[in-house]
Structures are given as C-alpha cells and as structure tokens.
N, C-alpha and C positions, 0 to 999 in steps of 0.2 A: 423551568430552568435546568433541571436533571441536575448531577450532580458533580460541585465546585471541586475545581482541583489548584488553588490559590497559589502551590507551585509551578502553574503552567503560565501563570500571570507575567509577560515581556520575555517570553523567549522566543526564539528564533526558531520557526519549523517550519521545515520544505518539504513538500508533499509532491514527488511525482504521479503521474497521469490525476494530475488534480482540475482536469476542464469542465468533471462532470460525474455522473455518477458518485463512486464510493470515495473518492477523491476529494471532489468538490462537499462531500455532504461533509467530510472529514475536515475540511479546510475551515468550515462554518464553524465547526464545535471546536477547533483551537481557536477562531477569534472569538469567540463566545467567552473564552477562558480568560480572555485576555493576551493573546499570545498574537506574535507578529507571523505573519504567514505568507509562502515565496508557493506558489502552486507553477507545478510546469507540465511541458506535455509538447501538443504537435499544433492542437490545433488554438491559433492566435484568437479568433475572434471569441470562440468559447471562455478561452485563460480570462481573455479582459472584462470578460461578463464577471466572469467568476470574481477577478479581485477588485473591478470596482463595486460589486454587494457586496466585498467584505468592505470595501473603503467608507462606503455608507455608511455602516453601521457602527462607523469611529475607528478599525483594525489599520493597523499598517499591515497592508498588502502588497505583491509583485506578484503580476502573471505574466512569466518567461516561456516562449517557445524555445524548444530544447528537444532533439530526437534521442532518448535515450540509451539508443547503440550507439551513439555519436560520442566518442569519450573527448572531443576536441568542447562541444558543445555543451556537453555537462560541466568541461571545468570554466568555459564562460559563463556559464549560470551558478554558479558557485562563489564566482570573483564579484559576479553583480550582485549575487543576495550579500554578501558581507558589508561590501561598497553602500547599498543603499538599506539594509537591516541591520545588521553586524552579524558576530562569530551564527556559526547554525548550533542547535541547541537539540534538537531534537530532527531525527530523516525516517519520513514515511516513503520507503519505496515501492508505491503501488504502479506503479508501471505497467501493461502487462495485459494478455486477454487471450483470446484465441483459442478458449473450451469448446468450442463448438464439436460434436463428433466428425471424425473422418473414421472410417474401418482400416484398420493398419493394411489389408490387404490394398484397399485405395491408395495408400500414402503414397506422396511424393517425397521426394528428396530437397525439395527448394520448398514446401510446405513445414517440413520436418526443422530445415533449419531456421526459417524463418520464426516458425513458435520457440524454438529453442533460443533465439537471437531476442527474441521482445520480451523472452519471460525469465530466462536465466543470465543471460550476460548482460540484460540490460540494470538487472539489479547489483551488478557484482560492477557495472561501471558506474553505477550511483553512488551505491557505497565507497569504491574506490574515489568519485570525487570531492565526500565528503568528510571520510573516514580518519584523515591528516588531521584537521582540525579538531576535532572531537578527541582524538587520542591525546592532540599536542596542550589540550585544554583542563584534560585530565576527569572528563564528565560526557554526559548524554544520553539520547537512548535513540536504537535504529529500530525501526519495526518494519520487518518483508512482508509481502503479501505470498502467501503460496495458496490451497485451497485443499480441499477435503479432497480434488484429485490425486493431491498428492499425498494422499496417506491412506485412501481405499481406492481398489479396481472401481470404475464409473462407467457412466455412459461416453466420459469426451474420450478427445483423443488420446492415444498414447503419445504423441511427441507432448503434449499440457501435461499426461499426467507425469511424464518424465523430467520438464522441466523445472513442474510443481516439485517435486520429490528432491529435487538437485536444490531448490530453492531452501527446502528446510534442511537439508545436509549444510548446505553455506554458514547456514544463520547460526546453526550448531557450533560449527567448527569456528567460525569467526567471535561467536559469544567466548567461546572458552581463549579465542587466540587475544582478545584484550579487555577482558575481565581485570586484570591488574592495572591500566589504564583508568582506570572506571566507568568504562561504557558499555550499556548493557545493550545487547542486541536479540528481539525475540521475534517469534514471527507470528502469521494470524492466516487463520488456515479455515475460510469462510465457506458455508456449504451455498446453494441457490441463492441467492440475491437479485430480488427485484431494482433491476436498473431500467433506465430508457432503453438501452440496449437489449437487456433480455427480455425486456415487455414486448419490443417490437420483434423479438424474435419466435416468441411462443406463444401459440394460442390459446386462445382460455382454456381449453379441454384439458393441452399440455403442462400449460400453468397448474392446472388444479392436480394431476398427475405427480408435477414435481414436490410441490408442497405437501402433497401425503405420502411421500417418501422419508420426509422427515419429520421424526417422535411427534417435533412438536405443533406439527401441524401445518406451516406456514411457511412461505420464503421470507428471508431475510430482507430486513433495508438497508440503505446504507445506513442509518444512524445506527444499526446495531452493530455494524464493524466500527465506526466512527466510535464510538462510546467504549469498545474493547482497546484502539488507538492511543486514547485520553487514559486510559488507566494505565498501559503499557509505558508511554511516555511520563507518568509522573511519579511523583517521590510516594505513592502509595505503591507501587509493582518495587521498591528499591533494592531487593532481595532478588528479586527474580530477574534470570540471566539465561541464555537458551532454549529458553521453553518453546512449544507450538500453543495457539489458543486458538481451539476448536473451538470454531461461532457457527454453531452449522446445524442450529434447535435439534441438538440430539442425534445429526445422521453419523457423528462420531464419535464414539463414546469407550472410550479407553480405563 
C-alpha cells in the first residue's frame, strides 16, 4: 500500500501530461489516496485509458484533452474539472519533455523555442489557470516538474536545460509571491526515469550507462516521482514552500 496520506483523502488534483508515464503513474497514487483526479494532456485515447483505470478502481476521474500552450484551453479544462469535480486542491504540472540531446551548435531556432514553449510557458500557463482559485480558496499545493537538467550541465539540450532551470526560478519566485495566501508551491527536479518513452529510446547498453551514472545505481520510476508528489501535496511537507526535491538516486547532491 506504501504510505497513507489520509489528508489527501476527496481532494481535487489535476495532473498535467497525465496520459502516461510519470503522469499517469502519479494519477494512480492520488486515487490510491483517495483523491479525485482530472489528468490532462494531447493525447485523448491515452487520457481515457488512463481515467477509466482510475474509474475502476472506485476514483472520481476526468481525462481532458488540453494543449498546454493553449491558455484558451487550459481554462476550459479548468471550468470542467470544477463543473464536474469541484474547487482543484492540489496542481501537478508535469507537462513537458524534450531532453533529448541536440549540440547547441546544431540548434535551431523553432527547436529552441519549441522546448522553451512545452516546458517553460506551458507550466506558467497551467499555473496561471489554476493559480486564482487556489489563492482565492486560501490553501493548496502546486508541484513543477523541472529536472536534474536544470540544476547540473547534462548530456541534453541546452534549450531543456534552460527551460528546466527557468522552471525552478518560477516555482521560487511564485512560492514566495503567495506564501501569504497559503499555497505552497515546490518543485521536483528528477534525474533518468524509466518511462515507455525513454525505454524505447535507449538501448540496453545506454540504459545500463545511465543508471551508473547515478550513486545509486538505477534509473528511476515513475512511482518514485509519484511518491515525492504525494508527500509535496500533503499536510506532512506543510512547512515546506520553494524548495527543489532532487529524486535523482543521488546524481544531485547539494
């Protein structure tokens, strides 16, 4: 069962790029908790997978398509999670990808803005479309996604690790700008993670490469971001406000 966070029990969490991966593993362990949960993202048939296993399993669910550069689109998905969940209570904004190396001398300029567009504005238009209600409610908790890019030179790109980096400047600045509101906003800053995605992308040689790059051995899963999530979101982290939490077995150690 891992472990009970019986404040997370009937609240309202919206997790974007929740179709899959860290997202969807994320989505699982709020309804686990007992928590109602709104997963969004691009891709539709993925969402409906996603929230009818949550639906099964007894959770109130919604899986809404929603581009999240689309600030028209996020606040329709915002007006339907209230309408059919109520107030949001908690905002995972994992939206977001595009680590893959490019060498800056390669870069493009529609590559550059493109990663800067899905990974930095697209959590600052997440936020912004949930961030009213949360202030006006007087409670909550947001958690960014950034990554270990943005807080050590890597292998990816620099427009990711620039994005990453802008993403934990945000969360900082935004934690301290309504901290008096009561809502705490932190971020989660994950090293390698085995996803569908990066399994299909690295071979096993590469795969075994990246895991002993980190102390602890291994790449991550998603239940280990998922489980950083659940602590961030509940009345145990209540204290903690701006911080990054390095889930990254060790590749960053401050």
């Amino acid at each position: 069962m891992g472990v009970r966070y019986p404040d997370l029990a009937g609240k309202v969490v919206v997790i974007t790029g929740g179709s899959r991966g860290i997202g969807a593993e994320t989505a699982r362990a709020f309804a686990r908790q007992g928590a109602a949960v709104a997963v969004l993202g691009r891709d539709e048939a993925a969402l409906a997978a996603v929230s009818g296993e949550l639906r099964a399993t007894g959770a109130d669910a919604l899986g809404l398509a929603a581009d999240c550069t689309d600030a028209a689109a996020l606040a329709r998905a915002a007006a339907r999670i209230e309408d059919g969940l109520g107030p949001v209570d908690v905002l995972a904004a994992f939206a977001g990808g595009n680590g893959y190396p490019v060498p800056t001398v390669r870069e493009t300029e529609e590559h550059w803005r493109a990663v800067l567009d899905t990974d930095l504005t697209a959590t600052f238009l997440t936020v912004r479309a949930f961030l009213p209600g949360l202030v006006e409610r007087g409670g909550g908790s947001v958690v960014t996604m950034a990554s270990t890019a943005g807080r050590l030179p890597s292998g990816s790109s620099a427009a990711y690790a620039a994005a990453k980096a802008g993403v934990l400047m945000f969360t900082r600045h935004l934690a301290l700008e309504v901290a008096g509101s009561g809502v705490r906003v932190n971020a989660l800053a994950p090293g390698a993670v085995r996803t569908e995605r990066t399994a299909a992308a690295m071979p096993p040689e590469v795969r075994a490469a990246v895991a002993a790059a980190h102390p602890l051995g291994r790449l991550g899963e998603p239940a280990d971001i998922a489980a950083a999530t659940l602590f961030l979101a509940s009345a145990a982290s209540s204290w903690i406000t701006g911080q990054t939490l390095d889930v990254s077995g060790g590749r960053v150690i401050v």
